[in-house]
Structures are given as C-alpha cells and as structure tokens.
PDB file of N, CA, C and O in Angstrom, chain B, residues numbered from 101:
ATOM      1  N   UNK B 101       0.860  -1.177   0.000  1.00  0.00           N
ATOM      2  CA  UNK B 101       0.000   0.000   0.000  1.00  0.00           C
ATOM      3  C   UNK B 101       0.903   1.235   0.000  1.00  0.00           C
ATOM      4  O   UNK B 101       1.889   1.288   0.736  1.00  0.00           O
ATOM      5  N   UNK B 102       0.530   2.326  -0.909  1.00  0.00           N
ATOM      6  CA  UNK B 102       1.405   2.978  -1.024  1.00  0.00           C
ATOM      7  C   UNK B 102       1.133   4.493  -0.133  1.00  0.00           C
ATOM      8  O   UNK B 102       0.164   4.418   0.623  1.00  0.00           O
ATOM      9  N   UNK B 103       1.522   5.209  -0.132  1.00  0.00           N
ATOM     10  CA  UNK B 103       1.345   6.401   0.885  1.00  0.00           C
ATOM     11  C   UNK B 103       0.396   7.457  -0.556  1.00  0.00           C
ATOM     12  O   UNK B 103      -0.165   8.487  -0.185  1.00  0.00           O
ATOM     13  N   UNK B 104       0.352   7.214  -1.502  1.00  0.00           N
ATOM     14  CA  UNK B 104      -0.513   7.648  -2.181  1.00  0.00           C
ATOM     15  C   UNK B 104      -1.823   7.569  -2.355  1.00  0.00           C
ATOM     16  O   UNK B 104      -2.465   8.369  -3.035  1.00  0.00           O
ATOM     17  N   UNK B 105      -2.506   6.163  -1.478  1.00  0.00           N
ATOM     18  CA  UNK B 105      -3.619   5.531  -1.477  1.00  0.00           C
ATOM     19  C   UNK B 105      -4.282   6.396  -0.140  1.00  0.00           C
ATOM     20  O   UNK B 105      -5.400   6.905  -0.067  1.00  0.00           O
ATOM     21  N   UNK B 106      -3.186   6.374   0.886  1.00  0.00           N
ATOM     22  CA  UNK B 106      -3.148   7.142   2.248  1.00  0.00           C
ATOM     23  C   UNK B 106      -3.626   8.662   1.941  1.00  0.00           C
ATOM     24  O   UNK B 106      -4.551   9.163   2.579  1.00  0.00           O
ATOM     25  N   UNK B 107      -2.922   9.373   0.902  1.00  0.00           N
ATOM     26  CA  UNK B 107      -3.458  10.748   0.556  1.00  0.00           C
ATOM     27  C   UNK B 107      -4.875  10.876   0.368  1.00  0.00           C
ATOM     28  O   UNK B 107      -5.742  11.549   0.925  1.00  0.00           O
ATOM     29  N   UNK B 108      -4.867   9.890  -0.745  1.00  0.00           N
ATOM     30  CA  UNK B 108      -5.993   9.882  -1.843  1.00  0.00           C
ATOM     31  C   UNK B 108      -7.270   9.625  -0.442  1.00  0.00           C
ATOM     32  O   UNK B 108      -7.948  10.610  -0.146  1.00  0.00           O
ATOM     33  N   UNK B 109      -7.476   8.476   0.226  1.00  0.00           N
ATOM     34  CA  UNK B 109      -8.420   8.468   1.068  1.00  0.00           C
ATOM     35  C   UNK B 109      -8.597   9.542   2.262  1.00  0.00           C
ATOM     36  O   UNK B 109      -9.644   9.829   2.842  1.00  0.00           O
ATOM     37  N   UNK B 110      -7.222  10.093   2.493  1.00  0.00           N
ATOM     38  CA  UNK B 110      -7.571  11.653   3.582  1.00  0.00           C
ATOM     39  C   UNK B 110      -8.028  12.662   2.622  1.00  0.00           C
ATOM     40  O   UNK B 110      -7.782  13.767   3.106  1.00  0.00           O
ATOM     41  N   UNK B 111      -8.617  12.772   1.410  1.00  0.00           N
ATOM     42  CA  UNK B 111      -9.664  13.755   0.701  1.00  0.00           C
ATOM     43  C   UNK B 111     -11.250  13.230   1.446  1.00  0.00           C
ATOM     44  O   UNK B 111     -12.088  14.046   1.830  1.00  0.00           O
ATOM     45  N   UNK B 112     -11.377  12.124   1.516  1.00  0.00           N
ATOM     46  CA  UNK B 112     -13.023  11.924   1.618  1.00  0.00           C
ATOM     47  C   UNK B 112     -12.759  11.568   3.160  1.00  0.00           C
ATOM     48  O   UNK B 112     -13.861  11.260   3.615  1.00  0.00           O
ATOM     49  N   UNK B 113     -11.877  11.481   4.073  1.00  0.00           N
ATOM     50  CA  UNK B 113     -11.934  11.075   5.564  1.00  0.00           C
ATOM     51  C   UNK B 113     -10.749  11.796   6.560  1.00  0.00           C
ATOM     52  O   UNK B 113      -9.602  12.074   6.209  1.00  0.00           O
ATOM     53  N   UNK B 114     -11.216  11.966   7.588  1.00  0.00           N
ATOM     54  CA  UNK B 114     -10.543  12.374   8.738  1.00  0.00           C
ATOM     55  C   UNK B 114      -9.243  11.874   8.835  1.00  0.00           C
ATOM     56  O   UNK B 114      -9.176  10.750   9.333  1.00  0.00           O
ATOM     57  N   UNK B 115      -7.919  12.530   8.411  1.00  0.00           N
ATOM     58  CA  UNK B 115      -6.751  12.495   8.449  1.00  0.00           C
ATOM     59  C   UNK B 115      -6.132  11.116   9.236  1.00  0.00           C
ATOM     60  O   UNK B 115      -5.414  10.377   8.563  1.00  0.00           O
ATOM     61  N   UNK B 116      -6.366  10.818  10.445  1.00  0.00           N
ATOM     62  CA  UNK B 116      -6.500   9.766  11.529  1.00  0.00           C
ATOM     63  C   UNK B 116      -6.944   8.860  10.466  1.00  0.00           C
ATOM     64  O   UNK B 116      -6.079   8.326   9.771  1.00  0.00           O
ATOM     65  N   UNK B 117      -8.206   8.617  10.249  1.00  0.00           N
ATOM     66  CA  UNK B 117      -8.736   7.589   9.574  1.00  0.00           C
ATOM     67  C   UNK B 117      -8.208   7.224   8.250  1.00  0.00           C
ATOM     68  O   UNK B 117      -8.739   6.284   7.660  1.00  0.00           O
ATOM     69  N   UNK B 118      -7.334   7.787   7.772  1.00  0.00           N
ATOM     70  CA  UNK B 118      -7.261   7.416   5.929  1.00  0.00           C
ATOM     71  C   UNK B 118      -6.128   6.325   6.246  1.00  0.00           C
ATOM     72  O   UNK B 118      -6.142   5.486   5.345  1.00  0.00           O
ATOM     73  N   UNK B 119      -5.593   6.172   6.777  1.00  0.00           N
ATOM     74  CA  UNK B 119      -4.312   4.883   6.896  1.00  0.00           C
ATOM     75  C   UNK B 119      -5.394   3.875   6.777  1.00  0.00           C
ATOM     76  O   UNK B 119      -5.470   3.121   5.807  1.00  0.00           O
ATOM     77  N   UNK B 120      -6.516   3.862   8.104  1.00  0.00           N
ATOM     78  CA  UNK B 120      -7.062   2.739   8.139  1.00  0.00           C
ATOM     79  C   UNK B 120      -7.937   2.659   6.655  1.00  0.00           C
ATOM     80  O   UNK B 120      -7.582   1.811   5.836  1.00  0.00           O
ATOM     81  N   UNK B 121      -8.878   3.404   6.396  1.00  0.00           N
ATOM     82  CA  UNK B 121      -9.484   3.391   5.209  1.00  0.00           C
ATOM     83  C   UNK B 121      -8.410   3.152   3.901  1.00  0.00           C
ATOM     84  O   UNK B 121      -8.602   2.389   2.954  1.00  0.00           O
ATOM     85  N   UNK B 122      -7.570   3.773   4.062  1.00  0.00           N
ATOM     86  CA  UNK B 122      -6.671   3.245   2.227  1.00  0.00           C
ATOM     87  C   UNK B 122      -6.493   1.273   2.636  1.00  0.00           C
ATOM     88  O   UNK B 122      -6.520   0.452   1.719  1.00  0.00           O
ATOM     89  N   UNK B 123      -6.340   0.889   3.987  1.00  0.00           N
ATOM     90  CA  UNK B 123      -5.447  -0.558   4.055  1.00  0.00           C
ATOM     91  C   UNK B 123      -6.676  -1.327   3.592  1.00  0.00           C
ATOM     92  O   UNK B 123      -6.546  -2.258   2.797  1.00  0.00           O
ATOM     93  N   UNK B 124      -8.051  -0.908   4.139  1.00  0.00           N
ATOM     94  CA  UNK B 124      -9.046  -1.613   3.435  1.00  0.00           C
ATOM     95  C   UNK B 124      -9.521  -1.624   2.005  1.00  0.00           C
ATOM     96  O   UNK B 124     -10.366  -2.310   1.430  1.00  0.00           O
ATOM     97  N   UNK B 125      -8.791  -0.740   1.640  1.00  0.00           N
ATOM     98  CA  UNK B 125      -9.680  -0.461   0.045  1.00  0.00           C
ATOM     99  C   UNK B 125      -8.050  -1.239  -0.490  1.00  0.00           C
ATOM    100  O   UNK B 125      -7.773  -1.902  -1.489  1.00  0.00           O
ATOM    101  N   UNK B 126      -7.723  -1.062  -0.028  1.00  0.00           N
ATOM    102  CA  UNK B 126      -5.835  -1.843  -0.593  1.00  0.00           C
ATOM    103  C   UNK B 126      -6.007  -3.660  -0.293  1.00  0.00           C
ATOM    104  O   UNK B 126      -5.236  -4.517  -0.726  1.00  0.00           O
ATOM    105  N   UNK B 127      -7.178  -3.885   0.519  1.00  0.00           N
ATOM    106  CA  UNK B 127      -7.225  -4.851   0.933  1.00  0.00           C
ATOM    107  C   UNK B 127      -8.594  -6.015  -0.191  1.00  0.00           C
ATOM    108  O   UNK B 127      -8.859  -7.189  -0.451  1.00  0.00           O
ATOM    109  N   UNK B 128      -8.978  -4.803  -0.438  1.00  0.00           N
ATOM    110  CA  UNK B 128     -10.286  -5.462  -1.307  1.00  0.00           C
ATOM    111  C   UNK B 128     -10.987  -6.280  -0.771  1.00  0.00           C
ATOM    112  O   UNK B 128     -11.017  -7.467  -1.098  1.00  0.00           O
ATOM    113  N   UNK B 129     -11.832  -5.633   0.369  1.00  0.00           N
ATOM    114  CA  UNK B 129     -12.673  -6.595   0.860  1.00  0.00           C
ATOM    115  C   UNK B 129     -14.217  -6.136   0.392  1.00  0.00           C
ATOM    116  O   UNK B 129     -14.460  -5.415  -0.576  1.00  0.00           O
ATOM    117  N   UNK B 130     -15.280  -6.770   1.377  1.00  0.00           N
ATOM    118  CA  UNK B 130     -16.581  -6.325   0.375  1.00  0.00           C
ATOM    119  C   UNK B 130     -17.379  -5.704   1.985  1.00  0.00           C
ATOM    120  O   UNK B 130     -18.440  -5.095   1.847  1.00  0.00           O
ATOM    121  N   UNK B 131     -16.987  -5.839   3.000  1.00  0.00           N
ATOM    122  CA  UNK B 131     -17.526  -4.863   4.164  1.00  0.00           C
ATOM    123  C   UNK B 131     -15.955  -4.503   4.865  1.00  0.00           C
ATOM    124  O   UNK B 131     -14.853  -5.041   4.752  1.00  0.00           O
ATOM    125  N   UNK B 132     -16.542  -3.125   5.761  1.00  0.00           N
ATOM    126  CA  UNK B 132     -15.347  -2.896   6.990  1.00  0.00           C
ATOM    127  C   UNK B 132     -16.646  -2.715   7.894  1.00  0.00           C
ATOM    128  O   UNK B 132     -17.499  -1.828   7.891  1.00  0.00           O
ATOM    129  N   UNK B 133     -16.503  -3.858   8.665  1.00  0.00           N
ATOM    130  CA  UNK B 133     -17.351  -3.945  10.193  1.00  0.00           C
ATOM    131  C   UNK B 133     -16.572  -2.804  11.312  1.00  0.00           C
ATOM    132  O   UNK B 133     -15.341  -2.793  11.324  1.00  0.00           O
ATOM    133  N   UNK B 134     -17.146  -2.099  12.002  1.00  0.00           N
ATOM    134  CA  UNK B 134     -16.222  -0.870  12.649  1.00  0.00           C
ATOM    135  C   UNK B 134     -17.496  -0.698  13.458  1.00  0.00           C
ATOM    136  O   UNK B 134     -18.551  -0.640  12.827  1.00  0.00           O
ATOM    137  N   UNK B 135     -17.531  -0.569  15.388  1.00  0.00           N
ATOM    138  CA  UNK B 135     -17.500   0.337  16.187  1.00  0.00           C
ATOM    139  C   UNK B 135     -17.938   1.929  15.619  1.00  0.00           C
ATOM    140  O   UNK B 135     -18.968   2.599  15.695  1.00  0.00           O
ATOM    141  N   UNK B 136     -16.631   2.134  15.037  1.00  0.00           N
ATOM    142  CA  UNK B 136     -16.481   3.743  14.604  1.00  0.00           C
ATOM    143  C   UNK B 136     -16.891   4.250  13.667  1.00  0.00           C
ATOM    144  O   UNK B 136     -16.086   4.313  12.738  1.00  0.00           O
ATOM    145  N   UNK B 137     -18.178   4.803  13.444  1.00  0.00           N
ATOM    146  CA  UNK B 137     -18.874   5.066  12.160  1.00  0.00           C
ATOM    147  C   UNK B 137     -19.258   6.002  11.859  1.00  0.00           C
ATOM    148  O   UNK B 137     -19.965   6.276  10.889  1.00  0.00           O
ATOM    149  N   UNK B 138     -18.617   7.001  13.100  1.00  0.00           N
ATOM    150  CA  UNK B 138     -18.798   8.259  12.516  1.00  0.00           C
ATOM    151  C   UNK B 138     -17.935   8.783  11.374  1.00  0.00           C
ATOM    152  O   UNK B 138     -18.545   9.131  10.363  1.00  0.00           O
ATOM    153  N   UNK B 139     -16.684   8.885  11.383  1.00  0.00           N
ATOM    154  CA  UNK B 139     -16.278   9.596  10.141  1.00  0.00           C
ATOM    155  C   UNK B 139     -16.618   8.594   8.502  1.00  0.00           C
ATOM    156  O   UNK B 139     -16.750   8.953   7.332  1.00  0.00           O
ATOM    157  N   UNK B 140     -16.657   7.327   9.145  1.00  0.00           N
ATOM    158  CA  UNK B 140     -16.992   5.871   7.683  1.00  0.00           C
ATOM    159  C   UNK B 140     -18.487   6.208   7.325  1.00  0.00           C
ATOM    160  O   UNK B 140     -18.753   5.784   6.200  1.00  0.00           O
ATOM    161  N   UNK B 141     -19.532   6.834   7.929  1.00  0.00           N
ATOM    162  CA  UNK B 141     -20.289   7.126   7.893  1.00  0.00           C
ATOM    163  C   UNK B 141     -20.768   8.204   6.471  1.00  0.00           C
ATOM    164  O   UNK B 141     -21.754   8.178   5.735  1.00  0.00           O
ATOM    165  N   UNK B 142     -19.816   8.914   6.515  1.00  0.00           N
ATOM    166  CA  UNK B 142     -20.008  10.409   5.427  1.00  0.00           C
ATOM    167  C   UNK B 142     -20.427   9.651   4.355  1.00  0.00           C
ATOM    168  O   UNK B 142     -20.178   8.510   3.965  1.00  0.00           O
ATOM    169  N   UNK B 143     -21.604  11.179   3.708  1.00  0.00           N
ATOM    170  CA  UNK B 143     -21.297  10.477   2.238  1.00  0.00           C
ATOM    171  C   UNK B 143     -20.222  10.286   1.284  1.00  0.00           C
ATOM    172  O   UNK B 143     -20.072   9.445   0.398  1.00  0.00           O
ATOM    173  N   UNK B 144     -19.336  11.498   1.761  1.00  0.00           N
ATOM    174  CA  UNK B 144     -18.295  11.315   0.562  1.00  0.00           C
ATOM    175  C   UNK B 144     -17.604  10.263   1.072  1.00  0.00           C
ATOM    176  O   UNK B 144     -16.912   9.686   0.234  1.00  0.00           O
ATOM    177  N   UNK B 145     -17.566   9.827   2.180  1.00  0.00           N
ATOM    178  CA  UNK B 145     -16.765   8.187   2.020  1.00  0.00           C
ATOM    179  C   UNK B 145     -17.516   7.090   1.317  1.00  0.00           C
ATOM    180  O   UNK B 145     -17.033   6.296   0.510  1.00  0.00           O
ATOM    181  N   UNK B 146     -18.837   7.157   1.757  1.00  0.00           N
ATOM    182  CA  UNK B 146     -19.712   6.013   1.153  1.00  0.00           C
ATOM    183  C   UNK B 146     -19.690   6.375  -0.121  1.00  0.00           C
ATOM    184  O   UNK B 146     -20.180   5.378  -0.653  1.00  0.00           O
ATOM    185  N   UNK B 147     -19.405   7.284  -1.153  1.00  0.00           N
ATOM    186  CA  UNK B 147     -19.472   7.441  -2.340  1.00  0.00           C
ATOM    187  C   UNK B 147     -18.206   6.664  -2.711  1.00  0.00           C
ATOM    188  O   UNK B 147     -18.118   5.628  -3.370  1.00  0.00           O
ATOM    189  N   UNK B 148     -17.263   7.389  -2.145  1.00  0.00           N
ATOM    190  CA  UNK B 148     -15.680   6.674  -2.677  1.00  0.00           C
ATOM    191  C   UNK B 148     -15.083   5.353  -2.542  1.00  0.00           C
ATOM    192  O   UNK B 148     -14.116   4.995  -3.214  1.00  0.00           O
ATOM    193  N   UNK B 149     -15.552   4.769  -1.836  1.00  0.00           N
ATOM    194  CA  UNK B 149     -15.428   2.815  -1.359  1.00  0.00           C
ATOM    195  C   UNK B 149     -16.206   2.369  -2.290  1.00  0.00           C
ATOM    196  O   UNK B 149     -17.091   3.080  -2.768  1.00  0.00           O
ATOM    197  N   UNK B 150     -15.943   0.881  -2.756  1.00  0.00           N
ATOM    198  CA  UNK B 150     -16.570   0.105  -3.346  1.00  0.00           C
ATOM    199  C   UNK B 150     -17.161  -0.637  -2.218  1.00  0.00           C
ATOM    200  O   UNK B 150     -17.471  -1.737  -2.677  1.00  0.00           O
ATOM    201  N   UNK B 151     -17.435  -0.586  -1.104  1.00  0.00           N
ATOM    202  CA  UNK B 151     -17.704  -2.005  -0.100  1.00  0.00           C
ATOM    203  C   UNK B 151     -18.436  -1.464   0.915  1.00  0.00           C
ATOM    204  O   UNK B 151     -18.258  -0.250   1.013  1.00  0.00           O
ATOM    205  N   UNK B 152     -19.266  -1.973   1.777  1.00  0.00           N
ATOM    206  CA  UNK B 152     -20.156  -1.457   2.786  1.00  0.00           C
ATOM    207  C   UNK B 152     -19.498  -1.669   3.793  1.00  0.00           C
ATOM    208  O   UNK B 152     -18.857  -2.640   4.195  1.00  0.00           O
ATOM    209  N   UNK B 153     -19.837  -0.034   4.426  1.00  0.00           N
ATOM    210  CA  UNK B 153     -19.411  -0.240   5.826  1.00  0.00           C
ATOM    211  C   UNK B 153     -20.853  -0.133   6.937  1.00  0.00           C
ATOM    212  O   UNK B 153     -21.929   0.444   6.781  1.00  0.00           O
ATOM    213  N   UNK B 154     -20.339  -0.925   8.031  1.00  0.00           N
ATOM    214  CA  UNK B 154     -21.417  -0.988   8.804  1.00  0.00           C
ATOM    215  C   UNK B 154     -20.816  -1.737   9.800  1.00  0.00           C
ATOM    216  O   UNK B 154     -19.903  -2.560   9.732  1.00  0.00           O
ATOM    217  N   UNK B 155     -21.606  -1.239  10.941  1.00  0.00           N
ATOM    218  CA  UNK B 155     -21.612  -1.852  12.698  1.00  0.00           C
ATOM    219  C   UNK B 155     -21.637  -3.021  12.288  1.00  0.00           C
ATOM    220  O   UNK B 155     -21.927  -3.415  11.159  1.00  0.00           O
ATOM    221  N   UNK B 156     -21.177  -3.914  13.658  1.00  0.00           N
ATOM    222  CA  UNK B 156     -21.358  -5.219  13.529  1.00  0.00           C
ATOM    223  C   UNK B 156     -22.700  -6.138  13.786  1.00  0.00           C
ATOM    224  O   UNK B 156     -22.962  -7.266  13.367  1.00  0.00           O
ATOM    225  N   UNK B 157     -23.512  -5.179  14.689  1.00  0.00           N
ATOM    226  CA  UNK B 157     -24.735  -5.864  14.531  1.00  0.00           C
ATOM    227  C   UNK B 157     -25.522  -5.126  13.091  1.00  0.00           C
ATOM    228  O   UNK B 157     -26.492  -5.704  12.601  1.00  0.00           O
ATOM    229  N   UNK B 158     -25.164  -4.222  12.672  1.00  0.00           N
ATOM    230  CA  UNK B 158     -25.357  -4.034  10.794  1.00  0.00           C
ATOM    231  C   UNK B 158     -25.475  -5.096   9.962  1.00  0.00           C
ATOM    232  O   UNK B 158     -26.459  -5.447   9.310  1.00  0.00           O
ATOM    233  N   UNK B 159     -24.252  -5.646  10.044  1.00  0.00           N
ATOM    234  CA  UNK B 159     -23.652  -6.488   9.163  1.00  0.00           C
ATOM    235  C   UNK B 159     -23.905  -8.166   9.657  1.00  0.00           C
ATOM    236  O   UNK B 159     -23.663  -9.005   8.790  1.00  0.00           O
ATOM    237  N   UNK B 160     -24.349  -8.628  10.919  1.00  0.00           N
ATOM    238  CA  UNK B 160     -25.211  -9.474  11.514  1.00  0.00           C
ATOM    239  C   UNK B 160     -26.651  -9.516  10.599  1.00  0.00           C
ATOM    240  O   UNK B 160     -26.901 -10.204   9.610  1.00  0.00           O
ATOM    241  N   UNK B 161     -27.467  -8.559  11.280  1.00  0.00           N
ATOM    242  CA  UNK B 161     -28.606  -8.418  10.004  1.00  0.00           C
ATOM    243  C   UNK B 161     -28.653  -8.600   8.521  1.00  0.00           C
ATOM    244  O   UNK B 161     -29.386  -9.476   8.062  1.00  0.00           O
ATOM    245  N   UNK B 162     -27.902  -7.813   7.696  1.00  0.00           N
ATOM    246  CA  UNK B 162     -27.166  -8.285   6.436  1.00  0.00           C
ATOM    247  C   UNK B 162     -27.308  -9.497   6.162  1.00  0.00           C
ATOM    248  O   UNK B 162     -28.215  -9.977   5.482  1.00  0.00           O
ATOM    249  N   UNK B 163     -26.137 -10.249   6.836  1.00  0.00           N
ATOM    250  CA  UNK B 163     -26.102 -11.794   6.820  1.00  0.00           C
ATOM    251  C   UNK B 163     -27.486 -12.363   6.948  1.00  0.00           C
ATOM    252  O   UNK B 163     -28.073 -13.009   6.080  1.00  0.00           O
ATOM    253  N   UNK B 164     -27.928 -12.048   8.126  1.00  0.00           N
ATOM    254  CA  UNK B 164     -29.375 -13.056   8.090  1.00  0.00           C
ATOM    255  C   UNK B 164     -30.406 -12.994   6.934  1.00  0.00           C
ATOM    256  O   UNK B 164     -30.945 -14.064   6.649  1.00  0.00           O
ATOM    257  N   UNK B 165     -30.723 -12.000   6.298  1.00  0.00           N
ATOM    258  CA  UNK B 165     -30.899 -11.391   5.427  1.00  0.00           C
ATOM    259  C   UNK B 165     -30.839 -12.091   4.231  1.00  0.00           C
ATOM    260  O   UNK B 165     -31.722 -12.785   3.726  1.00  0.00           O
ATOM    261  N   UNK B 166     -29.992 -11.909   3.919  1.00  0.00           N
ATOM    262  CA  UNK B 166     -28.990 -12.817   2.599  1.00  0.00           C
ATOM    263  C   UNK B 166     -29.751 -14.549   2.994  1.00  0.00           C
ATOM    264  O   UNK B 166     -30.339 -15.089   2.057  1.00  0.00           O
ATOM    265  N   UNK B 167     -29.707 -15.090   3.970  1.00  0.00           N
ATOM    266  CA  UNK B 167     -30.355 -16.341   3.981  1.00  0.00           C
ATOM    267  C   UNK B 167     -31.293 -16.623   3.934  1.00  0.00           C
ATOM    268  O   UNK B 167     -31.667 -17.788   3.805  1.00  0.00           O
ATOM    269  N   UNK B 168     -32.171 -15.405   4.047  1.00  0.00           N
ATOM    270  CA  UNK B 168     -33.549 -16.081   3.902  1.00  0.00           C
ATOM    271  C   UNK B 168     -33.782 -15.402   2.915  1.00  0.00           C
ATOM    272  O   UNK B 168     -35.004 -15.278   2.992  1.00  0.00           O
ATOM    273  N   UNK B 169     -33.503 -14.933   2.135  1.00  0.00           N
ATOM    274  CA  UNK B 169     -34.178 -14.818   0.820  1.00  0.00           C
ATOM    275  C   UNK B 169     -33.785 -16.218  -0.124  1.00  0.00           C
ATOM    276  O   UNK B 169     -34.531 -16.768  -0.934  1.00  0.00           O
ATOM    277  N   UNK B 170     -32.469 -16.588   0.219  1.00  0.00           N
ATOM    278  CA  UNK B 170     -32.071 -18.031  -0.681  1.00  0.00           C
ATOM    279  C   UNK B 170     -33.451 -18.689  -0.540  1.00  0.00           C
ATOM    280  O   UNK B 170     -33.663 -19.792  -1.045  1.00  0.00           O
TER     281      UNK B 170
END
C-alpha cells in the first residue's frame, strides 16, 4: 500500500482515519465492520469505497438477510 492511497483516502476522511481506510480499500474486501462510524459514515466516504461499511450488529442483520431470501 502505497502512501498515495493514504493521501488519496484523507480527501473523503478524517486524516486519523485514511491509513485505516486506504489498508481496506488496498485490501479489497466487500464490508469494513467498525464500532467507529462516525467519520466511515459520510457520504463522501460512502461514495468513494466500493464495499459497505457498517456496525457489527449491521452487518449481523445483512447476513441473516442474505439467507432467507435463498
């Protein structure tokens, strides 16, 4: 991960937060489960991620979700 990914994500997030936000988008996952949802929260973050973020009982629901529609 390069310190350019680090820049690029402190445009849409709280300076503090863009290390963690670039390692996930560097990471390619398809959620970041987080406690901390206030700054992951914004729209301009939710615009700029490909992947949902959400609490963990969020992303609990989600899941259940997903099974009963199968």
């Amino acid at each position: 991960m390069g310190s350019t990914l680090v820049e690029q994500s402190g445009k849409v997030i709280n300076h503090k937060d863009a290390p963690i936000l670039a390692s996930v988008l560097d990471a390619g996952v398809e959620y970041l489960i987080t406690w901390d949802t206030k700054h992951f929260h914004q729209k301009a973050v939710r615009d700029y991620v490909p992947f949902k973020i959400m609490t963990p009982g969020e992303f609990l629901d989600d899941f259940r979700r997903s099974f009963s529609e199968e």
